[in-house]
RODO-2510 file (C-alpha; in nm, 4 decimals, decimal comma):
residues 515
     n   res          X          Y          Z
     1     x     2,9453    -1,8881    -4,6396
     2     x     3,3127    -1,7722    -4,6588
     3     x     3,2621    -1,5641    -4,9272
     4     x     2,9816    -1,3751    -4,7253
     5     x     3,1950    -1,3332    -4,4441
     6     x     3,4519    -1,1740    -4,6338
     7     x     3,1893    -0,9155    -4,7630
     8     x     3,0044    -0,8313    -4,4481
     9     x     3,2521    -0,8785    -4,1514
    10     x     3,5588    -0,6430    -4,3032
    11     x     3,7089    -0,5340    -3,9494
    12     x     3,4113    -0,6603    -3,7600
    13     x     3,4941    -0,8739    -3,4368
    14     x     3,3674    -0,9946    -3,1181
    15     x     3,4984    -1,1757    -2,8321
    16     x     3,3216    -1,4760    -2,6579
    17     x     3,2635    -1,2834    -2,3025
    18     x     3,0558    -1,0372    -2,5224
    19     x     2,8201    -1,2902    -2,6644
    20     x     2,7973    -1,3506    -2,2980
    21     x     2,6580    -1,0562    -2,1504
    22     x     2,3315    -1,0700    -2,3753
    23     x     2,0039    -1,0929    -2,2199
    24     x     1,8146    -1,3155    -2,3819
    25     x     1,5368    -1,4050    -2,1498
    26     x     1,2940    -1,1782    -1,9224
    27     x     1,2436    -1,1436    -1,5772
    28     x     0,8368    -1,1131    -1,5663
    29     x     0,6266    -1,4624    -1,5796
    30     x     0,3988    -1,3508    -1,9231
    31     x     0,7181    -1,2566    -2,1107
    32     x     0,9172    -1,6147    -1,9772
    33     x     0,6445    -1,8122    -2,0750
    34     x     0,5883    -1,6655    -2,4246
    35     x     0,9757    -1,7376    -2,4606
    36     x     0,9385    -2,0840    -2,3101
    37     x     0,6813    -2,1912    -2,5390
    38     x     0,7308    -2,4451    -2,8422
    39     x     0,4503    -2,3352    -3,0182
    40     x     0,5090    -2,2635    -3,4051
    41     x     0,2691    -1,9303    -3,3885
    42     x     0,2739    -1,7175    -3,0436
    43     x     0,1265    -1,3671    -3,0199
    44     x     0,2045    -1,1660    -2,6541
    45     x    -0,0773    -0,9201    -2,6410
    46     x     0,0031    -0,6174    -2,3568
    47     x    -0,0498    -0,2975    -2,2848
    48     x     0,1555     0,0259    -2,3416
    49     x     0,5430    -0,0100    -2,1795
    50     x     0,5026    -0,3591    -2,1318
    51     x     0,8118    -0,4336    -2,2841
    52     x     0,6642    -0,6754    -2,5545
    53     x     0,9228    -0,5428    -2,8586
    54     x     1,2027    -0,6152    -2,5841
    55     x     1,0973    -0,9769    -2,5403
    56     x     1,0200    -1,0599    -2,9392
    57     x     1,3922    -0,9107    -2,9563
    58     x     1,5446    -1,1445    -2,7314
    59     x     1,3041    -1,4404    -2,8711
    60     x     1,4272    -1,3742    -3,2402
    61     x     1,8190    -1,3871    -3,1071
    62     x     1,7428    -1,7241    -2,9339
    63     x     1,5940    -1,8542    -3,2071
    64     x     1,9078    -1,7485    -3,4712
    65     x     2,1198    -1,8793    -3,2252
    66     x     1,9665    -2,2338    -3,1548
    67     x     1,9285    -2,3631    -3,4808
    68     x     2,1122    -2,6862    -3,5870
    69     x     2,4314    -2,6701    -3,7812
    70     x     2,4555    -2,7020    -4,1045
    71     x     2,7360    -2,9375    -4,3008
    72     x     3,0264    -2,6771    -4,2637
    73     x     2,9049    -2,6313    -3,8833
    74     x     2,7363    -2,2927    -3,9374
    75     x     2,3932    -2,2330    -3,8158
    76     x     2,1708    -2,0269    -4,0709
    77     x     1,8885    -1,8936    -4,0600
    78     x     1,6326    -1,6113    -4,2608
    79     x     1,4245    -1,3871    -4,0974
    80     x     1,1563    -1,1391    -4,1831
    81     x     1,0596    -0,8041    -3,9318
    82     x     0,7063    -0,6400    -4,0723
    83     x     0,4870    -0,3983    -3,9590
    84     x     0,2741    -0,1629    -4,1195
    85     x     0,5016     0,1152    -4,2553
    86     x     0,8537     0,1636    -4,3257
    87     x     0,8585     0,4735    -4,0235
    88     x     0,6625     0,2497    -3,7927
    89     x     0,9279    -0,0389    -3,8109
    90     x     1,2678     0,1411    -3,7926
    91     x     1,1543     0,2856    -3,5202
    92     x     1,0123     0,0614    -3,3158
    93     x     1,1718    -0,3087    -3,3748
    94     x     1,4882    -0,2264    -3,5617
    95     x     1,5893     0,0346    -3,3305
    96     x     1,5404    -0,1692    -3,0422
    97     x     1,7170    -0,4676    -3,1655
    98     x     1,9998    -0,2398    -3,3102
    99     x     2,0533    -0,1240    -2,9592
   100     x     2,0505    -0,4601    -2,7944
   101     x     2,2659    -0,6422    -3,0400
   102     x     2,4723    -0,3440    -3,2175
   103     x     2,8180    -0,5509    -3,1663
   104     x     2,6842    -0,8703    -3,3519
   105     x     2,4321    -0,7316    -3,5958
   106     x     2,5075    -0,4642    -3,8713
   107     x     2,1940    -0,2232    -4,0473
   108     x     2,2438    -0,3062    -4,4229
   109     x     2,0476     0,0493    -4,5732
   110     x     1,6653    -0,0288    -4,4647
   111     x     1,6194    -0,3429    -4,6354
   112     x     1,8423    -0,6064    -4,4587
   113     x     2,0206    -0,6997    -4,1091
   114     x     2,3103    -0,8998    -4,0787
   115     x     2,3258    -1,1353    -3,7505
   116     x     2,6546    -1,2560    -3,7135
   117     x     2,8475    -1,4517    -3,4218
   118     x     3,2065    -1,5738    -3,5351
   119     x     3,3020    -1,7046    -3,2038
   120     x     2,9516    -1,9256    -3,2398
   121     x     2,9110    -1,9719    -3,6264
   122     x     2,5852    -1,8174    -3,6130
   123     x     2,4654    -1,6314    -3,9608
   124     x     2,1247    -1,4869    -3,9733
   125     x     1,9382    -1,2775    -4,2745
   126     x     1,6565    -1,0850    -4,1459
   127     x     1,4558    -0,8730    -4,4475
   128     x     1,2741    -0,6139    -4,3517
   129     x     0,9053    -0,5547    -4,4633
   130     x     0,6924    -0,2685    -4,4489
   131     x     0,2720    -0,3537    -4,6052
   132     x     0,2325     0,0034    -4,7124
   133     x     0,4486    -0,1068    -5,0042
   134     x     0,3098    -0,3458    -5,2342
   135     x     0,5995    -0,4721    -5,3822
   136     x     0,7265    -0,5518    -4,9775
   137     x     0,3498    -0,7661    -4,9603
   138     x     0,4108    -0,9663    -5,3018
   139     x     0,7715    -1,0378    -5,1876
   140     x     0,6637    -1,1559    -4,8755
   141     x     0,4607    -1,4988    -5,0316
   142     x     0,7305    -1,6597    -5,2186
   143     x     1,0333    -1,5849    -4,9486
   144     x     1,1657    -1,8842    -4,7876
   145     x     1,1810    -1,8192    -4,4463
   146     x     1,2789    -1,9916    -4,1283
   147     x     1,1041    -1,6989    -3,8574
   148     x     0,9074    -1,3994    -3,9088
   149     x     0,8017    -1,1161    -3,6421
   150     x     0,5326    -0,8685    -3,6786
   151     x     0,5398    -0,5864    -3,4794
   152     x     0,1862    -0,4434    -3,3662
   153     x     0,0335    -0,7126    -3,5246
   154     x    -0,3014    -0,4673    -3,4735
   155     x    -0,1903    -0,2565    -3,7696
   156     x    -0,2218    -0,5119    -4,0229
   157     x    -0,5504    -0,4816    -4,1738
   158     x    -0,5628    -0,8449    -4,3160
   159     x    -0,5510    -1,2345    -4,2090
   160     x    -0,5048    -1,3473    -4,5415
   161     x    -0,1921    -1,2110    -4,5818
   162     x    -0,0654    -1,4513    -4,2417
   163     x    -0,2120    -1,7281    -4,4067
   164     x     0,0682    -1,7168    -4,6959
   165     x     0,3211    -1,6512    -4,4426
   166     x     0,2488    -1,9232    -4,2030
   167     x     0,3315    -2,1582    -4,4952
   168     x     0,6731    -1,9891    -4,5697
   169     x     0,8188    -2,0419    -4,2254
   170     x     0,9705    -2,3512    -4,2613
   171     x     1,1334    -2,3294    -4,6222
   172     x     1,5100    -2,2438    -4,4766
   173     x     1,7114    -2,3999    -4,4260
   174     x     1,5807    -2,6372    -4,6751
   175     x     1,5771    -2,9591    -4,4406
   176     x     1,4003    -2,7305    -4,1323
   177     x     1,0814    -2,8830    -4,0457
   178     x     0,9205    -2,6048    -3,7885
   179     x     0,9628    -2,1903    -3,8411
   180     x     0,8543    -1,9639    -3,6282
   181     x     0,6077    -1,6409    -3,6020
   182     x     0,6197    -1,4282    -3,3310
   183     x     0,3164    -1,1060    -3,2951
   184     x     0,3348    -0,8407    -3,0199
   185     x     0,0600    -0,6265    -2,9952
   186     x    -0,1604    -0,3428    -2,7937
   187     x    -0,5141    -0,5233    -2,7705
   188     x    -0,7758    -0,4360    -2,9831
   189     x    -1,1129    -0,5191    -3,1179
   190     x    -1,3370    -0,8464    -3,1135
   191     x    -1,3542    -0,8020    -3,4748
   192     x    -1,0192    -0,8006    -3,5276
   193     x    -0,8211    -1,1023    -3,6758
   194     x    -0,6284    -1,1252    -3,3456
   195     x    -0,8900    -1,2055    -3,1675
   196     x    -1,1009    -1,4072    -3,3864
   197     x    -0,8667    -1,6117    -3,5422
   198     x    -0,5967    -1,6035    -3,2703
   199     x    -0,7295    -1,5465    -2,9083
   200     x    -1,0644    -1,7873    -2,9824
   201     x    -0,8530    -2,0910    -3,1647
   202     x    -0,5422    -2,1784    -2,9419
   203     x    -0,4090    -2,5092    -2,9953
   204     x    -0,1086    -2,6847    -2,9462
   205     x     0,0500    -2,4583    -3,2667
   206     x    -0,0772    -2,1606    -3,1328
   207     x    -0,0608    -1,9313    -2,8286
   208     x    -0,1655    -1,6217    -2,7103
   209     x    -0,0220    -1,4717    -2,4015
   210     x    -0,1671    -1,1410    -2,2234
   211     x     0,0208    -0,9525    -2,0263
   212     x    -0,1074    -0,7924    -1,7032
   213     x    -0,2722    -0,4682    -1,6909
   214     x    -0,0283    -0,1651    -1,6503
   215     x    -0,2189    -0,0531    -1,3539
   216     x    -0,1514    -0,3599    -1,1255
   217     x     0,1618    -0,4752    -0,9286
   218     x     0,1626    -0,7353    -1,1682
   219     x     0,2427    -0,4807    -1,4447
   220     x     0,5404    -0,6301    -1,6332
   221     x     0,8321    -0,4205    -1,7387
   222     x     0,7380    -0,2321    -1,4063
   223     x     1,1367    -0,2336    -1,2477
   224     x     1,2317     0,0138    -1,5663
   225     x     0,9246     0,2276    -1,5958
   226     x     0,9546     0,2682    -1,2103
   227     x     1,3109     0,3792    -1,2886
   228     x     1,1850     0,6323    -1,5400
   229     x     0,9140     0,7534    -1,3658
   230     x     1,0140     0,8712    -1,0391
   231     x     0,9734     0,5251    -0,8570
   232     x     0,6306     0,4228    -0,9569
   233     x     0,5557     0,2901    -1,2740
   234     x     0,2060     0,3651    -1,2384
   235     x     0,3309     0,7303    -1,3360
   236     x     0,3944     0,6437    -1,6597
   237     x     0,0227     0,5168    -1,7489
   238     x    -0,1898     0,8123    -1,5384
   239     x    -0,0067     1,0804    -1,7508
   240     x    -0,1257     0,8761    -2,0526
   241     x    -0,4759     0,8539    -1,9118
   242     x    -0,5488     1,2222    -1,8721
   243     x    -0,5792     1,2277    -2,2432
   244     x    -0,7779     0,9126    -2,3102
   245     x    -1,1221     0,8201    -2,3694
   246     x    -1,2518     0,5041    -2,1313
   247     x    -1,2175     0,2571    -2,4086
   248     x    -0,8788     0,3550    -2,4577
   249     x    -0,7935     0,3135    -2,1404
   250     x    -0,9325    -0,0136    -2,0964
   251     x    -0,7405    -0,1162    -2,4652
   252     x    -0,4053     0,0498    -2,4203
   253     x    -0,3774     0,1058    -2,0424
   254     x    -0,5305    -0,2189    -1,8338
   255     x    -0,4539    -0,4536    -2,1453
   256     x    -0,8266    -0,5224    -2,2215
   257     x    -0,9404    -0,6478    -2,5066
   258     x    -1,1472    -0,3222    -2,6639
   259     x    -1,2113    -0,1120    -2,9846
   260     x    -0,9531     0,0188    -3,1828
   261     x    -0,9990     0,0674    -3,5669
   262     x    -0,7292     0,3238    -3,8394
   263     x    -0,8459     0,5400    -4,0747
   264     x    -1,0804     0,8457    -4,0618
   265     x    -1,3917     0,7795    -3,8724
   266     x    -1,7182     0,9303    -3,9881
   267     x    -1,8144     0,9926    -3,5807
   268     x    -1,5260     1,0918    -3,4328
   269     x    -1,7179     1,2925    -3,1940
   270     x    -1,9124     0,9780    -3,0714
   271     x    -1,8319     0,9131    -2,6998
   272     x    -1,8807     0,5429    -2,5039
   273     x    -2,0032     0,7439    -2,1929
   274     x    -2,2296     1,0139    -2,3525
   275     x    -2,4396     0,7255    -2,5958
   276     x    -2,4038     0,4197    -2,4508
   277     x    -2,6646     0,2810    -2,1643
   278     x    -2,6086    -0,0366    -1,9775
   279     x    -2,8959    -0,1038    -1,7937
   280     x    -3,0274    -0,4174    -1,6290
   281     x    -3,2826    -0,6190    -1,8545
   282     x    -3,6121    -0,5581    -1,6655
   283     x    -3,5505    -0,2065    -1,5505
   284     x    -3,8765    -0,0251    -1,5700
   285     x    -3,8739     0,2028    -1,8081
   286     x    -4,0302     0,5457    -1,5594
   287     x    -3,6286     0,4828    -1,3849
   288     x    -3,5008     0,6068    -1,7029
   289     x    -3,6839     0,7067    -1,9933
   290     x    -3,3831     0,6075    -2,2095
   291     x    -3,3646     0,2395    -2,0126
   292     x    -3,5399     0,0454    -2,3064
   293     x    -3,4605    -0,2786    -2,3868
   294     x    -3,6227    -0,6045    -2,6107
   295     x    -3,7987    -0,7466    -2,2811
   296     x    -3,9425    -0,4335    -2,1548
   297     x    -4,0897    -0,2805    -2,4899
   298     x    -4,4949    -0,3027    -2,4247
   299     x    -4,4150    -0,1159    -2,0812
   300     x    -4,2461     0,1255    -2,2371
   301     x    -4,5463     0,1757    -2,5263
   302     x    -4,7325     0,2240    -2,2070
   303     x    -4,5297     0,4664    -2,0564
   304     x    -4,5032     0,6666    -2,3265
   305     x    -4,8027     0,6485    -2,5048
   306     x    -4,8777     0,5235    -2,8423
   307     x    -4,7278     0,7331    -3,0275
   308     x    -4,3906     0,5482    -2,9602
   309     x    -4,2527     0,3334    -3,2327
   310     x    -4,0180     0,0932    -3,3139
   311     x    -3,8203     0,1116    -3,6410
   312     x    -3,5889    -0,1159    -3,8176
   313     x    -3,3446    -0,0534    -4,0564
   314     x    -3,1979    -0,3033    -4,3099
   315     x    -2,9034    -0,2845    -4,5282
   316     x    -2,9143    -0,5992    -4,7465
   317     x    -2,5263    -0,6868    -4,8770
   318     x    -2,4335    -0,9105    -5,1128
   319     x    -2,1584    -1,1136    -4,8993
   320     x    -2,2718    -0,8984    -4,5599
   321     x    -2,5615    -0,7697    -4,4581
   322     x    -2,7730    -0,6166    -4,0971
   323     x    -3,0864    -0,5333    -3,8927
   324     x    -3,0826    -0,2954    -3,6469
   325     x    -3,3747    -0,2699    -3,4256
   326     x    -3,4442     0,1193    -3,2796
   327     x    -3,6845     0,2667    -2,9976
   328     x    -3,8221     0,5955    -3,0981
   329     x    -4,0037     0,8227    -2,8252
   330     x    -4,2286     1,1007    -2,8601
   331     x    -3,9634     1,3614    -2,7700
   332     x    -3,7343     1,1843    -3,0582
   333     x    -3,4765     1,0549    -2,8664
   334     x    -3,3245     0,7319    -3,0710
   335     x    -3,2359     0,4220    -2,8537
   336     x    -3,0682     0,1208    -3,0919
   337     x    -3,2084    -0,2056    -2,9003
   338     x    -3,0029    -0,4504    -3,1245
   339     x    -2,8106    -0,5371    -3,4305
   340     x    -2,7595    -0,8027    -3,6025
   341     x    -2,4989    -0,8805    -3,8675
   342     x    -2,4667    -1,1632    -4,1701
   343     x    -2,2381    -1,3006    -4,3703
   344     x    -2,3573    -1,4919    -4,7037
   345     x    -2,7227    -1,5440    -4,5960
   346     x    -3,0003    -1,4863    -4,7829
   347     x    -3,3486    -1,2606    -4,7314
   348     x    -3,5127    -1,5751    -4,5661
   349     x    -3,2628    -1,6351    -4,3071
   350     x    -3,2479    -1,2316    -4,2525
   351     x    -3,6161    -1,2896    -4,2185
   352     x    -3,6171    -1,5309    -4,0116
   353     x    -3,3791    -1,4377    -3,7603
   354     x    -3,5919    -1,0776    -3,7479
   355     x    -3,9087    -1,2745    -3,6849
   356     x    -3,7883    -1,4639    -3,4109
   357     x    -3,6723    -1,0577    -3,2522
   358     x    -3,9915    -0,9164    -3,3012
   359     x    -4,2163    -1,2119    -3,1350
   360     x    -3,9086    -1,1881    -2,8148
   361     x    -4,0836    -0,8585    -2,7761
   362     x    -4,3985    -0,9598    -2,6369
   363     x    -4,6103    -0,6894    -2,8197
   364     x    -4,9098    -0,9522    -2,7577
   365     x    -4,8896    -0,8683    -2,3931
   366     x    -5,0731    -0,5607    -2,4762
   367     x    -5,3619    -0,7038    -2,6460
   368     x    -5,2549    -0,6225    -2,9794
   369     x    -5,3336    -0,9035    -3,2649
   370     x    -5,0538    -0,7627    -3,4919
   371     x    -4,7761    -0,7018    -3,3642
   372     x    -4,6340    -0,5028    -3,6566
   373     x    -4,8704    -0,2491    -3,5689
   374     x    -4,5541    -0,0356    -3,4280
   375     x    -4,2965    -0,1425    -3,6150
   376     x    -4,2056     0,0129    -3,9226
   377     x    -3,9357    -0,1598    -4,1143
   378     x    -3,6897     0,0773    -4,3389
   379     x    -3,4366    -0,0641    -4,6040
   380     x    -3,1592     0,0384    -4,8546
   381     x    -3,2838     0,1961    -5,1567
   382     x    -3,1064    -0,0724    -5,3363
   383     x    -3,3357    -0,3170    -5,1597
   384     x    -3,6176    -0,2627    -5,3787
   385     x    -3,4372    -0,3127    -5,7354
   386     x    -3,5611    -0,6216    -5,8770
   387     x    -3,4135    -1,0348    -5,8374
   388     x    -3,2530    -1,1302    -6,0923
   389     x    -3,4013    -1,4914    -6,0855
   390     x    -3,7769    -1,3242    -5,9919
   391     x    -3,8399    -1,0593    -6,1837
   392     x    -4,1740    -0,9892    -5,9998
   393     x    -3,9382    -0,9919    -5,6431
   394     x    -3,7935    -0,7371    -5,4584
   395     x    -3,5509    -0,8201    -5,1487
   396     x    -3,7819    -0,5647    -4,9419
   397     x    -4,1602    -0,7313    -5,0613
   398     x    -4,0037    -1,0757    -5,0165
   399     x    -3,9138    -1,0012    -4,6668
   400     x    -4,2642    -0,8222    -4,5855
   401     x    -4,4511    -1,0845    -4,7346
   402     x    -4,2630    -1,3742    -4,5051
   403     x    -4,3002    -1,1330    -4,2113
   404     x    -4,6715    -1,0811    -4,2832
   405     x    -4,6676    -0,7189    -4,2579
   406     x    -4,7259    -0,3943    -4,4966
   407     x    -4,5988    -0,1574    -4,2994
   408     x    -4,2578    -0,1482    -4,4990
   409     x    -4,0691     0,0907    -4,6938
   410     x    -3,7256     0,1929    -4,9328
   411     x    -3,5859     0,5381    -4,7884
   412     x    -3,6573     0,7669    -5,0479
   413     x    -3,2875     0,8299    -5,0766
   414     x    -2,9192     0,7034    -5,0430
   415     x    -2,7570     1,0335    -5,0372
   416     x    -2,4430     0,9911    -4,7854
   417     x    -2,3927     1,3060    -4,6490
   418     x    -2,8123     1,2731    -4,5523
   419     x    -2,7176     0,9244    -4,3732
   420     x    -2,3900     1,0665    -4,2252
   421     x    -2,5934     1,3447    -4,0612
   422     x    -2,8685     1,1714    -3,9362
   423     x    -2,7090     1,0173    -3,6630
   424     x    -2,4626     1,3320    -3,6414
   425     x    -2,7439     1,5071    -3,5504
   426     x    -2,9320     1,3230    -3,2771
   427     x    -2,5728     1,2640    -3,1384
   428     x    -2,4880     1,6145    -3,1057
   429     x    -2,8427     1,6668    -2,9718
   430     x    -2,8066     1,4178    -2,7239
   431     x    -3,0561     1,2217    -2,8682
   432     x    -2,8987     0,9095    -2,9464
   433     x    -2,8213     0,6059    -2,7387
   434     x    -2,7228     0,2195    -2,7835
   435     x    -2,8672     0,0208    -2,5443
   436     x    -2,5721    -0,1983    -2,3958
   437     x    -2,6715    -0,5432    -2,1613
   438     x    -2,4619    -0,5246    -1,8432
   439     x    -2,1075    -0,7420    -1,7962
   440     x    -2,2813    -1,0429    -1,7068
   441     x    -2,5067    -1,0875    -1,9921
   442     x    -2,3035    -1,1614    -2,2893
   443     x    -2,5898    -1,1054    -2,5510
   444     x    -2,7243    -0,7887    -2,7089
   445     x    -2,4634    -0,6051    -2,5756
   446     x    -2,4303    -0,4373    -2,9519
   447     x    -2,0265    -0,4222    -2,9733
   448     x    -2,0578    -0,4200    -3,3210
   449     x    -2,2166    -0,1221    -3,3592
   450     x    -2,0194     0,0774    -3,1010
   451     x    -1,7232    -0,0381    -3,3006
   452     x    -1,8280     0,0955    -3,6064
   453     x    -1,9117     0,4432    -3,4568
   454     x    -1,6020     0,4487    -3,2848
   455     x    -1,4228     0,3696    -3,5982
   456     x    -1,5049     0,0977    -3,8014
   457     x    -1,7474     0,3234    -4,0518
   458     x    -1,4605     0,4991    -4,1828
   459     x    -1,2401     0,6661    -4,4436
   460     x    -0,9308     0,3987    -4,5278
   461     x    -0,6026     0,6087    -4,5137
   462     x    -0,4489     0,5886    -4,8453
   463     x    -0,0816     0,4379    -4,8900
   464     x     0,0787     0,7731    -5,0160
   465     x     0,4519     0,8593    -4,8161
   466     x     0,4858     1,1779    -4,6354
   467     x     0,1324     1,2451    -4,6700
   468     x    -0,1925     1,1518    -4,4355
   469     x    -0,4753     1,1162    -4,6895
   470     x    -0,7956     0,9441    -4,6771
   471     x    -0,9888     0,7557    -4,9322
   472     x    -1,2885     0,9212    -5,0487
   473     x    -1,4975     0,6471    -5,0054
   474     x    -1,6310     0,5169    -4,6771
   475     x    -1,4710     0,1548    -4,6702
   476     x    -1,7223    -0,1585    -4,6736
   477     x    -1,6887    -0,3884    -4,4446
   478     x    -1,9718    -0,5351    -4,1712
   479     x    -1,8886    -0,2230    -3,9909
   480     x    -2,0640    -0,0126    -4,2378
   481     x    -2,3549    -0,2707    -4,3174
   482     x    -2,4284    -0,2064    -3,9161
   483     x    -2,4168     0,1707    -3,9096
   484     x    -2,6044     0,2586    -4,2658
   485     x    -2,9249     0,0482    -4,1253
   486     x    -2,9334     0,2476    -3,8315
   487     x    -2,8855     0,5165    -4,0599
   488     x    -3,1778     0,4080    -4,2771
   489     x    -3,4213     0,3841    -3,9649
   490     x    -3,3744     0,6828    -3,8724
   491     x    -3,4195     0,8760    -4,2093
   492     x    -3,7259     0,6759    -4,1943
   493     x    -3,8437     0,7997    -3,8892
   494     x    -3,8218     1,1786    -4,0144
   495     x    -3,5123     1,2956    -3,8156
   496     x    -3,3827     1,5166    -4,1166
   497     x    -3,7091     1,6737    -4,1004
   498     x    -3,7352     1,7073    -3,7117
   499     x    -3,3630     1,8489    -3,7373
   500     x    -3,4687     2,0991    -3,9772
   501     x    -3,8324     2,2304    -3,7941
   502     x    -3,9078     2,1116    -3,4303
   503     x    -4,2468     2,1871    -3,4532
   504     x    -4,2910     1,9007    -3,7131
   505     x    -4,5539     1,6685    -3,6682
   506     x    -4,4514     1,3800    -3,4429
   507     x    -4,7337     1,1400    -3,5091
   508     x    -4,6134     0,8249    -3,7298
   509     x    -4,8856     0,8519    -3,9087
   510     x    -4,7790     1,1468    -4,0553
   511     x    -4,7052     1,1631    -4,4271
   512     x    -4,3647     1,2445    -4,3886
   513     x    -4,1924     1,0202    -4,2653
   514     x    -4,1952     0,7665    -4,5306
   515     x    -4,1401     1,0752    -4,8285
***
């Protein structure tokens, strides 16, 4: 330890009534408990301003500071700052702890900063990690560690890459039996690892702590936005909102949890407000013609005639696969009733599951014996290659033949640019919608799928410095399971061909819209 304060300190000292005159602790309830708690993992989730990289600042200093002596009466300690990219992390957290604690801490190039309190025998290592390096992530699973801090925990892509580092937290020094991770973050989507593995599994290890919206008088950090903002720190958030779209707002401005995705999307001119309908469950469908949902559909057939169909798409995955369930009218307008999303089930429990969907319906109500007698069910080219344990099976017959129904078909193609446009199409037409349940109803309210439009079917943005370029692949995930079956519904349904010339045939009995 001497010989490492004869390299670092040089000239460098510091008088007690300096260490003094730090602020360690914040004035706003959120931030003081997140500082108060014990837990070994807390994440403070907030909105823009809220002054989460101040408090996770102050946190890391307390923590280097109260650590138990060592033999020669020096408390150490190793810490690890990460975020997303190199940019990104200078400067956001290592700016902002630079400024705080410039007398006591020193920048060693971008890899390293030194913590060190003389007067206090405090000594402190803190690496510094950027994940759009690879060597950074392999480093990051062997390095002993007594706290880490990731900063906009929303950025990282991955949970497994937490799950390594959760286990190197308490390997320095080597008799500490409890480290320390600390997240600050924007909110962001429910498919997001934040929220499933964080926000819906708090223990006594774990806590999450949100932070007021930015809106309210409860708005934390308020006192120094107010001072920056001509008295009212509400200014700072409406100049922010005149450029935001509503889910946006709700994410980064009132501290809602919402959709928020990186990369390029494949929709980025879809729009919340333009395609998405709440409506009550039993509206009647003359209020609206686009008010359609699962408990309403023989009305509707009424309504509109029997022409109207039902169509649903299926992308079969092998770890994840989806349904999507879509109302077609007889002026084409598209209106997705549901979606449905699995993860390492087979075609009977896909079956199954759509079985149960289609008898909800209530298509008997009408006097009809089959019920499949509107419903035509689309799937992934890929769904009709042959099982490798039944040779005489297909995933698309085996799933007719438990529904009971013929009235199936594989999209006679798989071209992407064809899926990509279908929905393109209809969108910029205004007509496509996603049927949405109201607040109170917490099923079918298709999330999923409005994530994926929003930005979840996308383009990953490739890891190359000083340049913004996308893969050219669209990136697999459950996002793009949801969208490519509504994508196969409607190529089944004959929307390429009603794009192309209106005054093609609308009747489902057509021959073209299985070609």
């Amino acid at each position: 330890m001497q010989a490492k304060n004869r390299i670092y300190r040089k000239n460098y000292n510091i008088k007690e009534k300096e260490i003094r005159k730090f602020k360690v602790y914040q004035d706003y309830p959120i931030q003081r408990a997140f500082q108060d708690c014990t837990a070994q993992k807390r994440v403070l989730i907030g909105c823009l301003g809220s002054g989460k990289t101040i408090t996770c600042c102050m946190e890391v200093m307390r923590i280097i500071r109260k650590q138990k002596k060592n033999s020669l009466g020096w408390r150490t300690s190793k810490g690890a700052f990460i975020r997303h990219t190199k940019i990104a992390l200078m400067e956001t957290a290592v700016f902002e702890f630079m400024r705080m604690f410039s007398s006591i801490a020193r920048l060693i190039s971008d890899k390293k900063i030194i913590v060190e309190i003389e007067d206090e025998r405090v000594y402190s290592e803190i690496s510094l990690y950027c994940l759009d390096k690879p060597k950074d992530t392999e480093n990051l699973r062997s390095l002993p560690l007594t706290f880490a801090w990731i900063n906009e925990g929303r950025s990282i892509r991955s949970f497994d890459l937490l799950g390594q580092l959760i286990g190197r937290l308490n390997r320095f020094p080597a008799d500490n039996n409890k480290g320390y991770l600390l997240i600050d973050s924007n909110p962001c989507g429910h498919t997001h690892w934040l929220y499933t593995q964080f926000d819906r599994r708090q223990d006594e290890d774990l806590q999450v702590f949100l932070q007021p919206g930015g809106l309210t008088d409860e708005a934390e950090n308020r006192a120094w936005l107010a001072d920056t903002n001509g008295g009212d720190h509400r200014n700072y958030y409406r100049l922010r909102m005149k450029s935001m779209q509503q889910h946006e707002i709700d994410r980064d401005i009132h501290g809602k949890w919402s959709f928020y995705h990186e990369g390029k999307a494949i929709y980025p001119n879809f729009k919340i407000e333009k395609c998405v309908i709440k409506s009550p469950v039993n509206v009647e469908p003359n209020q609206h013609k686009h008010w359609v949902n699962l408990s309403n559909i023989p009305e509707a057939i009424k309504y509109y005639g029997m022409n109207v169909h039902l169509f649903i798409g299926i992308d079969p995955g092998v770890v994840h696969s989806a349904y999507s369930i879509i109302f077609k009218d007889n002026d084409f307008r598209w209106t997705v009733l549901k979606t449905k999303e699995f993860t390492d089930s087979d075609v009977m429990d896909i079956a199954r599951e759509l079985r149960q969907d289609i008898k909800d319906m209530g298509l008997e109500r009408l006097g009809v014996r089959n019920p499949y007698k509107y419903i035509h069910i689309a799937c992934d080219p890929a769904g009709s290659a042959r099982s490798q344990l039944d040779k005489s099976a297909t995933f698309i017959n085996t799933l007719a033949k438990y529904l009971e129904t013929d009235v199936y078909r594989a999209c006679s193609t798989n071209n992407v640019q064809r899926r990509i446009s279908v929905i393109n199409t209809a969108m910029n037409q205004n007509r496509f919608f996603i049927h949405s349940c109201s607040e109170d109803q917490e099923h079918n309210k298709n999330e999923n799928l409005i994530s994926a439009l929003i930005g979840g079917y996308h383009r990953e943005k490739l890891n190359v410095p000083g340049e913004e370029r996308y893969s050219d692949e669209i990136a697999k995930n459950i996002a793009s399971h949801i969208t490519e079956s509504v994508q196969y519904a409607l190529l089944a349904g004959g929307e390429i061909e009603f794009a192309q010339d209106r005054s093609y045939a609308r009747d489902l009995n057509g021959r073209g819209y299985f070609r």
